[in-house]
C-alpha positions as CSV (number, residue, x, y, z in Angstrom):
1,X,0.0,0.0,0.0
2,X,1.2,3.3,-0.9
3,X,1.1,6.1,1.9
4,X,-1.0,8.6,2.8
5,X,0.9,10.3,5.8
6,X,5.0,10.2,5.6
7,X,6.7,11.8,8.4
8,X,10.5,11.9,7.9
9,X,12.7,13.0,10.8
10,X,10.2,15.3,12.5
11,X,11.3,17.7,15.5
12,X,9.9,20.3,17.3
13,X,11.7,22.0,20.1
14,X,10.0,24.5,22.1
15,X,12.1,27.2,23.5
16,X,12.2,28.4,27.0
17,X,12.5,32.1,27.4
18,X,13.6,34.2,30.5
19,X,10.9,36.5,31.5
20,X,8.2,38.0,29.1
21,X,11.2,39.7,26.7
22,X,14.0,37.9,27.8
23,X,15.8,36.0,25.1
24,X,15.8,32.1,24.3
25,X,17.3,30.1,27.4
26,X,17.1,26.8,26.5
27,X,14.6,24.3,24.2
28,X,11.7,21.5,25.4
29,X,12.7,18.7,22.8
30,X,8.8,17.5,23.0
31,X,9.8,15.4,19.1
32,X,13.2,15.0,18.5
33,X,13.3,13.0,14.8
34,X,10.8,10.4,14.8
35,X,10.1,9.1,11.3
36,X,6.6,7.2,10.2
37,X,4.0,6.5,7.7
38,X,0.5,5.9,7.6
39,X,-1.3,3.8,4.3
40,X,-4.4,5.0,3.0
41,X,-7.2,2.9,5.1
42,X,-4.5,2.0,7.7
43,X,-4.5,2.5,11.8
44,X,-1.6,3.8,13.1
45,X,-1.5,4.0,17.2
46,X,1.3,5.7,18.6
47,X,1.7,4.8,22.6
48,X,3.5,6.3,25.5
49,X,3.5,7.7,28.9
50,X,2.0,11.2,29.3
51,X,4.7,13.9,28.1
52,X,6.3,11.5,25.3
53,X,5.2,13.9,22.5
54,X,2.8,11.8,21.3
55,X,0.4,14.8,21.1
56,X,2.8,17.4,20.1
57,X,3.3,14.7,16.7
58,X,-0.3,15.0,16.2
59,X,-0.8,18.8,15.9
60,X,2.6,19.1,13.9
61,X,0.5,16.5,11.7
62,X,-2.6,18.9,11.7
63,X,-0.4,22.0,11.3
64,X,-1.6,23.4,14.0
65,X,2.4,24.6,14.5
66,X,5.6,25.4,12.4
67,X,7.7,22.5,13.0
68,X,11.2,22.7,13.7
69,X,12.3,20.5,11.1
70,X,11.8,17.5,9.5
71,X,9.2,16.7,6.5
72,X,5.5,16.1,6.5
73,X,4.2,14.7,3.5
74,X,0.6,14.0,2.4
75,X,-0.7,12.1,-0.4
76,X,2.9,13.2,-2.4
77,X,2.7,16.9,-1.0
78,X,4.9,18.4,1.8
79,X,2.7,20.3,3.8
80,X,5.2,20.9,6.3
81,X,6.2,24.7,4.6
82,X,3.2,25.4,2.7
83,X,1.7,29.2,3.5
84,X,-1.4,28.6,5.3
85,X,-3.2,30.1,2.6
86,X,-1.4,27.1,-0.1
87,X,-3.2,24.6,2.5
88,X,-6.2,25.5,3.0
89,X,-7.8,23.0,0.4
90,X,-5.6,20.6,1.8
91,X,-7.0,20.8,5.4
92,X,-10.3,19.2,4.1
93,X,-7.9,15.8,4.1
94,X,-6.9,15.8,7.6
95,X,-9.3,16.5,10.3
96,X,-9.1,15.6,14.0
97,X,-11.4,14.5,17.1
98,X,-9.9,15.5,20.2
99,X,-10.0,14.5,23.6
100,X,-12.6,16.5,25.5
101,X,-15.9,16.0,23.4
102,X,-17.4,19.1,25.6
103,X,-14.2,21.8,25.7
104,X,-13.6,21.0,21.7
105,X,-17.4,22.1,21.0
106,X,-18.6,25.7,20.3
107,X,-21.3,26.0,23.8
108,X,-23.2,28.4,21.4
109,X,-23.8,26.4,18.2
110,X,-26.5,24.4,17.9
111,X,-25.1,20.6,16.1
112,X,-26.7,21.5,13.2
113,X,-24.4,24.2,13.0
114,X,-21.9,22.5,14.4
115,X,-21.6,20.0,11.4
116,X,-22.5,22.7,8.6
117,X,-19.7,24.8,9.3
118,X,-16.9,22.2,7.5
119,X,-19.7,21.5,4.7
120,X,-20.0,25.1,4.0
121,X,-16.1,26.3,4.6
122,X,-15.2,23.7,2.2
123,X,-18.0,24.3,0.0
124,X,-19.0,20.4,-0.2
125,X,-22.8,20.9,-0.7
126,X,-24.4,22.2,-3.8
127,X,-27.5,23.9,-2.0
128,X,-29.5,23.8,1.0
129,X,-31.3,20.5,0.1
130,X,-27.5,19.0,0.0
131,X,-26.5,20.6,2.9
132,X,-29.9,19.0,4.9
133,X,-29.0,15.8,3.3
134,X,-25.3,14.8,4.0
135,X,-25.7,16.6,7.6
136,X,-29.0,14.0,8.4
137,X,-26.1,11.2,6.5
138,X,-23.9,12.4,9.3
139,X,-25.8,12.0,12.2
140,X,-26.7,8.4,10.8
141,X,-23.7,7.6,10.2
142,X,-22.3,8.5,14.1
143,X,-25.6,6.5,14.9
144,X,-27.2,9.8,16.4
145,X,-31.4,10.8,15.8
146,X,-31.6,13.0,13.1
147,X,-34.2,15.2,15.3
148,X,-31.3,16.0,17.9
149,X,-29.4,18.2,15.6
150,X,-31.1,20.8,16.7
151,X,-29.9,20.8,20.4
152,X,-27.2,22.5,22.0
153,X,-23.8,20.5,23.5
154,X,-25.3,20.4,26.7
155,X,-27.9,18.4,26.0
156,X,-25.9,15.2,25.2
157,X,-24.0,13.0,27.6
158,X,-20.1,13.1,27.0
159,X,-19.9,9.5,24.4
160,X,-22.8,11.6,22.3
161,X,-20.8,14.7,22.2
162,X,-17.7,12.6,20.9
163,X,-19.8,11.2,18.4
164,X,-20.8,14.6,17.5
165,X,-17.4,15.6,17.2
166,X,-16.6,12.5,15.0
167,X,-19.5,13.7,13.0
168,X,-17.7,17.0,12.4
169,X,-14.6,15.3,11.5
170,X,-16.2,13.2,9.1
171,X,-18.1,16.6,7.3
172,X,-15.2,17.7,5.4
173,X,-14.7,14.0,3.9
174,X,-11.3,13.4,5.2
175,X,-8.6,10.9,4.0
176,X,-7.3,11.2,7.4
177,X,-8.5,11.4,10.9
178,X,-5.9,12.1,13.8
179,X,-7.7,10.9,16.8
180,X,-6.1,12.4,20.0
181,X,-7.1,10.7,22.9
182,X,-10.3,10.6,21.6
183,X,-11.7,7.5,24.2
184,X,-9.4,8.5,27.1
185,X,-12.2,10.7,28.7
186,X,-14.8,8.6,28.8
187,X,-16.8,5.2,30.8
188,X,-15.6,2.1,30.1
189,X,-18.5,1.1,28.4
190,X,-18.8,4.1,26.2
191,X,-15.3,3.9,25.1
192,X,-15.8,0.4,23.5
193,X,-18.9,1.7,21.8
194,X,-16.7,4.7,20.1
195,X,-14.1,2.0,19.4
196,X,-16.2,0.1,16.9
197,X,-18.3,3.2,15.6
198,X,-14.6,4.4,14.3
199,X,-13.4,0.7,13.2
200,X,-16.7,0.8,11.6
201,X,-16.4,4.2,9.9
202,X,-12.9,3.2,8.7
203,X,-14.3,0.3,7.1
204,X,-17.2,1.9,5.3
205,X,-14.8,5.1,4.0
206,X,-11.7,4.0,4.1
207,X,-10.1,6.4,6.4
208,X,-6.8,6.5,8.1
209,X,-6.5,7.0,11.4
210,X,-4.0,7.8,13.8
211,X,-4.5,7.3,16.9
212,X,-2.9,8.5,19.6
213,X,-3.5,7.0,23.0
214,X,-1.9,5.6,26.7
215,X,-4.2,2.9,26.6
216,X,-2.8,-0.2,25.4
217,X,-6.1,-2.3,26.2
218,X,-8.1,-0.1,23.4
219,X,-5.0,0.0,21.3
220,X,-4.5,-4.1,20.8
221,X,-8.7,-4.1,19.4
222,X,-8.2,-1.5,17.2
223,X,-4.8,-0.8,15.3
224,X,-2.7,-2.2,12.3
225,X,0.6,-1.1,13.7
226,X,1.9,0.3,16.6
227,X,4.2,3.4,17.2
228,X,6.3,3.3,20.3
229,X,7.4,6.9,22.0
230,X,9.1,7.9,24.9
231,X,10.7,11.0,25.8
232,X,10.5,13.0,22.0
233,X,11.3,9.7,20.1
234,X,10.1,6.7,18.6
235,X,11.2,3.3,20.2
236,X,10.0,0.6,18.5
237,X,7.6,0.1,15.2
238,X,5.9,-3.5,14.7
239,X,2.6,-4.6,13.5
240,X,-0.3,-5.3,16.6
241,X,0.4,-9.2,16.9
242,X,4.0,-9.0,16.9
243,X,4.4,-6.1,19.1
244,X,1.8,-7.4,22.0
245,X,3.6,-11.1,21.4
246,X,7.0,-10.4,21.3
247,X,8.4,-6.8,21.8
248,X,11.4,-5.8,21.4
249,X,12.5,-3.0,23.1
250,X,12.8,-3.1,27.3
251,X,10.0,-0.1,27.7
252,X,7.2,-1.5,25.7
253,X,8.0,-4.8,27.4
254,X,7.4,-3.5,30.8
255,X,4.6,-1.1,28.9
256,X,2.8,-4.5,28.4
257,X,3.4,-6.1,31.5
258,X,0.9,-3.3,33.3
259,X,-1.6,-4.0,31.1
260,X,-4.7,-6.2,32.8
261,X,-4.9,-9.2,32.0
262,X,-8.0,-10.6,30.4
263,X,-7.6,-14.1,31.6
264,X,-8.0,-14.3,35.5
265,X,-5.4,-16.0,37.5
266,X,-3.1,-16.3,34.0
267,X,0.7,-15.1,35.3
268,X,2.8,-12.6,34.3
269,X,6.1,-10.9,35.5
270,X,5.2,-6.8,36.0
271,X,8.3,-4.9,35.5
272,X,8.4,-1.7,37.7
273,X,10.3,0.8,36.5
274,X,12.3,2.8,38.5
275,X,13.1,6.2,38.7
276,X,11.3,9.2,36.9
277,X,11.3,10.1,33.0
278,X,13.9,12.3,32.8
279,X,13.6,16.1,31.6
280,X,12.8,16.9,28.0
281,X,14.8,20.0,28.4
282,X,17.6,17.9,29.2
283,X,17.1,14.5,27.8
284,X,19.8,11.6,28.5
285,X,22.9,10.9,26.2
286,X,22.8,7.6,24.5
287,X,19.4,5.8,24.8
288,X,17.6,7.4,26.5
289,X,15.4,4.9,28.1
290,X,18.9,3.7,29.7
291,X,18.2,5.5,33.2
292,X,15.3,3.3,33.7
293,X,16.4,-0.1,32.0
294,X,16.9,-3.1,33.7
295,X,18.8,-4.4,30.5
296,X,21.4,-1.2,30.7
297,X,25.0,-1.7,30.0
298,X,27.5,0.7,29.0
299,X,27.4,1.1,25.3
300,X,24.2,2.2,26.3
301,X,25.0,5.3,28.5
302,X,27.3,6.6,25.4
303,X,25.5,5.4,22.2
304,X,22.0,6.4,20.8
305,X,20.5,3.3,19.4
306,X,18.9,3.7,15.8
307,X,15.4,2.5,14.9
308,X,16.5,-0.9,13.0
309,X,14.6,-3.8,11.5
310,X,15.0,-6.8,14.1
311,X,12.5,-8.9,11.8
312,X,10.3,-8.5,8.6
313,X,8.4,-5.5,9.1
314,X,9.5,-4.8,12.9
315,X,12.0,-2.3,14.2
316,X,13.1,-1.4,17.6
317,X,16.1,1.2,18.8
318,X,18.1,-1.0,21.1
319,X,21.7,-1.8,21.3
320,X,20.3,-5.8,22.9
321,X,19.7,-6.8,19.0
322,X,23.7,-6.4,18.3
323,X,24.2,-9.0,20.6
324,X,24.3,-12.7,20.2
325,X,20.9,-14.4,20.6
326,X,21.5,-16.2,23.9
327,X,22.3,-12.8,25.5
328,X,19.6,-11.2,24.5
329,X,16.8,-11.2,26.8
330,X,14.2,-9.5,24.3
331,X,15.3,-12.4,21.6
332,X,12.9,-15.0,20.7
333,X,9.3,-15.3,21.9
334,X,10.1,-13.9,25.0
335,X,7.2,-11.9,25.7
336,X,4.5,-14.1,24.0
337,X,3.2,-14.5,27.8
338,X,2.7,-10.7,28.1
339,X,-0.6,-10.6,26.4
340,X,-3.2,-13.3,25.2
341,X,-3.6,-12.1,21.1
């Protein structure tokens, strides 16, 4: 499959300035050259602790931002230095549902206007008969009575208000939807109902997603691949099976390992991590998972590890795969206890 989304080596550094005009005194590396692509009809999950940068990635996506470097290509166009007024048609193709369904909804718009506004701004409906007819498609579609478009926000309970904020997403007729914790704020139950209105969505349009999310538990039912961050830079890269059987880098194995397990009684080793994520501002030399690694050694402390295949169609950045298989602890099918797939 060709790709939709192609992030090359993609940074932003915020800087940190002394006082309201002092100068520059120092950068937040919040993405520090993570690389990725998305196919067309493809989910792409990228996982982390809070403060990774996992949201940061998504609005440099949206270009919501200038980025600090880097490339991000869509469909076979950068977008990354395009003048805002260049990308305007290109917005259309990448919309986003955020994490709060009530904050990320205008109070005093009724849905109906709500859902219009992308219709209209891109100009997608030919009259006001159209216009009536793809925003009643719309609420269908988010599985939503046609005869609540005419309420306010407040008026639905917070997995309606996502749904109406997929519903606006879904207006301008995206290619891609970058979901930003877009289940993270709501019940258990009504997350697993959002879940399968998007896999079902994806299916029926043939959208990409990516999906941005701490929750490995909603991640393994609904993703292709999975993107691993941690502190500003991608870890490890694998398809879902392989990465919940068998991962290959020391933080998405102890990731996994707090993870509940479906199957009472079944055992598994948790790995507690010790010590705090260090500072973005003043991130670790060499790898920089290596202050909280159990695996650490010293070519680790020196060295940063490159993302590299460590089988067909799964990389990992960790100095462990240079070594001979029998002293590797992440060799193997090591971890295929972590998870039941």
């Amino acid at each position: 499959m060709s790709a939709l989304l192609d992030v090359r080596d993609l940074k932003k550094h915020f800087p940190i300035r002394a006082g309201f005009l002092g100068g520059t005194t120092g950068y937040v590396y919040a993405v520090d050259g993570i690389s990725f692509e998305i196919a067309k009809g493809e989910t792409l999950s990228l996982v982390g602790e809070s403060g990774c940068g996992k949201s940061t990635v998504g609005k440099a996506v949206l270009r919501l931002f200038d980025i600090t470097a880097g490339q991000v290509v869509l469909d076979g166009q950068r977008i990354d230095q395009m003048s805002q007024a260049t990308l305007r048609p290109l917005r259309r193709r990448v919309q986003v549902v955020f994490q709060d369904p009530f904050s990320s909804l205008n109070p005093r718009m009724r849905v109906r206007d709500i859902l219009a506004e992308p219709i209209r701004n891109f100009r997608l409906a030919k009259d006001g008969a159209d216009l009536d007819r793809k925003l009643g498609e719309l609420m269908d579609r988010v599985r939503l009575p046609r005869d609540a478009i005419g309420r306010w926000p407040h008026e639905f309970s917070g997995g309606q208000r996502q749904r109406i904020g997929i519903a606006r997403a879904l207006a301008a007729e995206p290619d891609l939807i970058v979901c930003d914790e877009a289940v993270s704020a709501l019940d258990v139950s009504v997350k697993a109902q959002i879940v399968n209105l998007l896999q079902d969505l994806q299916s029926e349009l043939g959208l990409a997603l990516l999906f941005i999310s701490h929750d490995l538990a909603i991640v393994e039912h609904m993703t292709h691949r999975v993107a691993v961050m941690y502190l500003g830079k991608i870890v490890e890269v694998a398809p879902r099976r392989s990465l919940f059987a068998a991962p290959k880098h020391p933080y998405t194995e102890a990731l996994l390992s707090a993870v509940p397990q479906p199957m009472p009684g079944a055992q598994r080793e948790r790995i507690i991590l010790t010590g705090d994520v260090p500072s973005p501002i003043n991130p670790p030399k060499g790898c920089r998972f290596h202050t909280r690694c159990r695996y650490v050694f010293d070519r680790c402390r020196v060295e940063e590890p490159p993302l590299a295949a460590v089988e067909a169609g799964h990389t990992a950045a960790c100095h462990l795969h240079d070594l001979p298989p029998d002293q590797n602890p992440l060799s193997g099918a090591k971890g295929a206890s972590l998870l039941a797939v």
